[in-house]
C-alpha positions, 0 to 999 in steps of 0.5 A: 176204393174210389177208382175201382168204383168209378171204373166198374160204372164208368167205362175208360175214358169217360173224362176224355169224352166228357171234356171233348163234348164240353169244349165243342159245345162251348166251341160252337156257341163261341163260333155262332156268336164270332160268326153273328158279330163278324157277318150278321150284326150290322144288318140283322135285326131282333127276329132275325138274329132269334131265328138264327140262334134257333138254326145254330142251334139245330146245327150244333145237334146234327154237328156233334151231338148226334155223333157224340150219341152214336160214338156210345153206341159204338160207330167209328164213322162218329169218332172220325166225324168228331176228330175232323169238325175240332180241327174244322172249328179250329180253322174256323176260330183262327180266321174269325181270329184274322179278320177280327184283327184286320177290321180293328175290331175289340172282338178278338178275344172270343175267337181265341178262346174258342180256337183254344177250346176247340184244339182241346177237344181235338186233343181229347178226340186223338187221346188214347183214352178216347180210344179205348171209351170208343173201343169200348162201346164198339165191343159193348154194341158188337160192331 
């Protein structure tokens, strides 16, 4: 009964979408604090480090939340858009990786988890479910 339910409020691939927004949420704040640890924490100071926790912030909206909203409105160039940042992050994260160990850092960790998060949510854009989510809504909206 549960599952003919979920499927007549949510369409397929509702979990594929949800974890792929997730993990490339979480995949950014990872690659905006790897990226102020790595570059900006010997010379940045306390407003400057808000100001650019604000910029990161507004990137993150024009990255992928904005293409997450129009892949429910049914536009392919979001889906497209999505699959190629994960995998941009994912390079991302494994030089933040590198370098982390090349400068002896204890910092290695967070890029780690954010290469792993961000190959999970390039997993989710390439699923099949995720396909039929956009299939979906591409059908709902008429394009």
């Amino acid at each position: 009964i549960m599952r003919d339910l979920s499927s007549i409020f949510f369409p397929p691939g509702t979990v594929q979408f949800l974890v792929a927004v997730m993990c490339m949420t979480l995949s950014h704040v990872g690659l905006t604090v790897t990226v102020y640890e790595l570059l900006l924490m010997e010379w940045a100071e306390g407003a400057v480090t808000s100001l650019h926790m604000l910029v990161a912030g507004a990137v993150a909206v024009f990255l992928f939340f904005h293409p997450s909203f129009m892949v429910t409105r049914g536009k392919r160039w979001a889906h497209e858009f999505l699959k190629d940042l994960s995998l941009v992050y994912s390079g991302l994260f494994l030089v933040a990786f590198c370098a982390a160990l090349i400068r002896y850092q204890q910092f290695w960790q967070l890029p780690v988890v954010g290469l792993a998060l961000a190959v999970v949510a390039a997993a989710m854009y390439r699923s099949k479910g995720f396909g039929r989510f956009c299939k979906h809504f591409e059908l709902l909206w008429g394009r």
